[in-house]
C-alpha positions as CSV (number, residue, x, y, z in Angstrom):
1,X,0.0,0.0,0.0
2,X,0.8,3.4,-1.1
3,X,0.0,6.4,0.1
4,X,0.8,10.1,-0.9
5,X,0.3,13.0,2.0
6,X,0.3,16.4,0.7
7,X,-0.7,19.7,1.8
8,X,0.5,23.6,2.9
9,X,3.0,24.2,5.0
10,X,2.0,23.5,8.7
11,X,-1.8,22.1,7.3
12,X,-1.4,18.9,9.8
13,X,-0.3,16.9,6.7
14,X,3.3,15.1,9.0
15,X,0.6,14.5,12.1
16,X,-1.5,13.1,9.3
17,X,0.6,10.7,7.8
18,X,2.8,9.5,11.4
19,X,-1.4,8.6,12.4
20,X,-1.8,6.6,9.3
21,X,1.9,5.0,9.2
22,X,0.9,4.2,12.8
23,X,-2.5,3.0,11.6
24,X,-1.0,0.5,9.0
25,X,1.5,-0.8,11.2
26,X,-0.7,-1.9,13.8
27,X,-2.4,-3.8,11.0
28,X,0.2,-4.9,9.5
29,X,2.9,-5.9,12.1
30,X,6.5,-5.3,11.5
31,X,9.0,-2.6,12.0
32,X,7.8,1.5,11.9
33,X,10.3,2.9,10.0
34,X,10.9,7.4,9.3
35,X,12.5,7.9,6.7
36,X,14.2,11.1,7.4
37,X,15.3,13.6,4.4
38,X,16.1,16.5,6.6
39,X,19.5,17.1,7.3
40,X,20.2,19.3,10.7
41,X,22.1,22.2,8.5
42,X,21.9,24.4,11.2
43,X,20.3,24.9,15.1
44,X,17.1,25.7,13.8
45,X,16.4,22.7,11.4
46,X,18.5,20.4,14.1
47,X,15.5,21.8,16.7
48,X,12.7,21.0,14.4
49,X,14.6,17.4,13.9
50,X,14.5,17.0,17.8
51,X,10.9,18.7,18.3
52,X,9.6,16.1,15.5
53,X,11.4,13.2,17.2
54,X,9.7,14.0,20.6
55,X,6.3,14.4,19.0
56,X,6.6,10.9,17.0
57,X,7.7,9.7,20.3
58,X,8.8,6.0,20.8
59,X,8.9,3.0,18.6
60,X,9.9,4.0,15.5
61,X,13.2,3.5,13.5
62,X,14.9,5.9,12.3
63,X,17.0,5.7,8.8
64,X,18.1,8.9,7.8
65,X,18.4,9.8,4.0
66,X,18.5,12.9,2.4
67,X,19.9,11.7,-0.8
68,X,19.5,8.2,-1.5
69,X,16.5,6.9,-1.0
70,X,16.3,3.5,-2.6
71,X,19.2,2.6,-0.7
72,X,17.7,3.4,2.7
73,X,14.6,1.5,1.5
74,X,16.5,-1.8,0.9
75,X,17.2,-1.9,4.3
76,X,13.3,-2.0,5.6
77,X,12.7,-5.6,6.0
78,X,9.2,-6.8,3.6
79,X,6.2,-5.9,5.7
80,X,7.3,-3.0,7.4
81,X,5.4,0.7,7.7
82,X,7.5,3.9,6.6
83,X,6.6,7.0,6.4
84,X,9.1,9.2,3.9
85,X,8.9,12.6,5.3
86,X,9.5,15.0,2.9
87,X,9.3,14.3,-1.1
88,X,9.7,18.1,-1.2
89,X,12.8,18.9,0.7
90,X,14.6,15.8,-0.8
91,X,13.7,16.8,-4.4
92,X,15.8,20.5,-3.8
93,X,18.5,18.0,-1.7
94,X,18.2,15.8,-5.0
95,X,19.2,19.2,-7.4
96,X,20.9,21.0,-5.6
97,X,23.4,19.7,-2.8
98,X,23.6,16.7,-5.0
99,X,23.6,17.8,-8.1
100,X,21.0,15.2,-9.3
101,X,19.5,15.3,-13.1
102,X,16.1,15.5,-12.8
103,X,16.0,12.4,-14.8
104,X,17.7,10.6,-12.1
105,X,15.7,11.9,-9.3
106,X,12.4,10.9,-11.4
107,X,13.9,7.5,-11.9
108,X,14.8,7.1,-8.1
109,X,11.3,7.7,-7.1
110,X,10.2,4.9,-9.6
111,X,12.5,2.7,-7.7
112,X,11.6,3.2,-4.4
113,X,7.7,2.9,-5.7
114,X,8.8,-0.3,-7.3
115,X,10.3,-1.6,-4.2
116,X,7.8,-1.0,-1.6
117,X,5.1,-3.1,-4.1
118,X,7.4,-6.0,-4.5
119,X,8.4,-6.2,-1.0
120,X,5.1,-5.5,0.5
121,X,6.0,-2.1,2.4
122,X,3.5,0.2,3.4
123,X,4.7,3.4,2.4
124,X,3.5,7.1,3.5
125,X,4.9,9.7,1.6
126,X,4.9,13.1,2.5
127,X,5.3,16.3,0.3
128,X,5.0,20.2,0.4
129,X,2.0,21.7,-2.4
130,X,3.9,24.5,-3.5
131,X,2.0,25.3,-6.3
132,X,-0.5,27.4,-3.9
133,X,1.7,30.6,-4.1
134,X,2.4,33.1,-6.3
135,X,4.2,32.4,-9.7
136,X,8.0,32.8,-9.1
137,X,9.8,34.8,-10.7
138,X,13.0,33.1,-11.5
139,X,13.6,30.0,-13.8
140,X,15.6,28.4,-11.3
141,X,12.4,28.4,-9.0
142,X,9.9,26.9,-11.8
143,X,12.8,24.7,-12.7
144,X,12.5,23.0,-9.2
145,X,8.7,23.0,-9.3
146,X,8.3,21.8,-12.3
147,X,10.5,18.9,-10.9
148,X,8.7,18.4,-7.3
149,X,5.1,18.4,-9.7
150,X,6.0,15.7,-11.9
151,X,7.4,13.6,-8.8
152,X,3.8,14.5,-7.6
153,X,2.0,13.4,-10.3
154,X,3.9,10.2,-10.7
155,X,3.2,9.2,-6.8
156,X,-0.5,10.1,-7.3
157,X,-0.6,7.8,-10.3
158,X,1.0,5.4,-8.3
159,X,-0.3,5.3,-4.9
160,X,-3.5,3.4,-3.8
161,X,-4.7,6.3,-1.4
162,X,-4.2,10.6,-2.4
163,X,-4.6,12.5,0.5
164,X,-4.7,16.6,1.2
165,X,-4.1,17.8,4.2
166,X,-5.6,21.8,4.3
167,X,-5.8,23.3,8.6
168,X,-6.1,19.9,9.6
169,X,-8.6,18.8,7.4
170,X,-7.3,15.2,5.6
171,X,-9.1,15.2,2.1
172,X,-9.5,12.0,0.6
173,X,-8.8,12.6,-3.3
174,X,-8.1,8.5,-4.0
175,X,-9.3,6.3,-1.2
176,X,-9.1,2.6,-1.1
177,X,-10.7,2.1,2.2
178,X,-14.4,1.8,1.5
179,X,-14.6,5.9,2.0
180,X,-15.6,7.7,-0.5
181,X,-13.1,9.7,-2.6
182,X,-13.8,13.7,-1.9
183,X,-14.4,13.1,2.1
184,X,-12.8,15.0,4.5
185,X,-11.7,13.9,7.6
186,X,-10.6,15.9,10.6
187,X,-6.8,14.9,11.4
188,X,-6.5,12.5,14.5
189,X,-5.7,13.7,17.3
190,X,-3.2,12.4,19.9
């Protein structure tokens, strides 16, 4: 099972997606697995690493990857929960501190999309919707949208559930558990 969490920044979409990696582990069994992107670059991101640690709380494993993601996904046993959180902030990782090809970075998604479905991982994948703001004005900028939108696209194609988050709201968009596509649900509380 697949499952695509996106939303604002701040909507509730990472307390969204840790309750439903939490949800399918329980049903599932095996490990619960983060799959971290964020590097701690500096004492405010390293804060927000710690603060989102504390708030997951215990029991889950911690692989951290903010290039290669297939290769931290080989080392998830089959049958395991992980939640990938973010798509967004590994895509600029993906261009710019590693100098990816977008080609690459569309082909490692693939990968790690293949994996999870031949190994029988439930994974949560959480992105950014940037595409709520004002154009930018620099081609750099759509350059790196353009990129995080077909990744988008590709994982909504792909995943057996679409869900946005917007103020805590969970909409959703492709359901596969008996609810209706288009249904909101308020986020769960902990």
């Amino acid at each position: 099972m697949i499952a695509f969490v996106g939303g604002g920044a701040r909507s509730g979409k990472s307390r969204h997606a840790e309750t439903l990696a939490g949800a399918l582990h329980r049903s599932r069994g095996g490990a619960l697995v983060y799959l971290a992107t964020a590097q701690a670059t500096d004492d405010e991101m390293a804060a927000r690493i710690a603060r989102h640690r504390h708030e997951r709380g215990t029991g889950w494993r911690t692989l951290e990857a903010p290039l290669a993601l297939d290769t931290a996904l080989a080392e998830v046993a089959e049958g395991d929960s992980v939640l990938l959180d973010c798509l967004t902030l590994w895509a600029s990782q993906w261009l710019y501190a590693g100098g990816g090809q977008e080609a690459e970075g569309e082909a490692m998604l693939a990968r790690v999309i293949e994996m999870a479905r031949t190994r029988d991982i439930a994974l949560v994948v959480v992105s950014n919707d940037l595409n709520e703001d004002l154009p930018p004005a620099d081609a750099e900028t759509w350059r790196y949208l353009a990129f995080l939108q077909r990744l988008h696209r590709r994982l909504a194609r792909e995943a057996d559930r679409v869900i946005e988050v917007v103020a805590g709201m969970a909409l959703e968009w492709k359901a596969t558990d008996g609810q209706a596509a288009g249904e909101c649900r308020p986020e769960a509380r902990r």
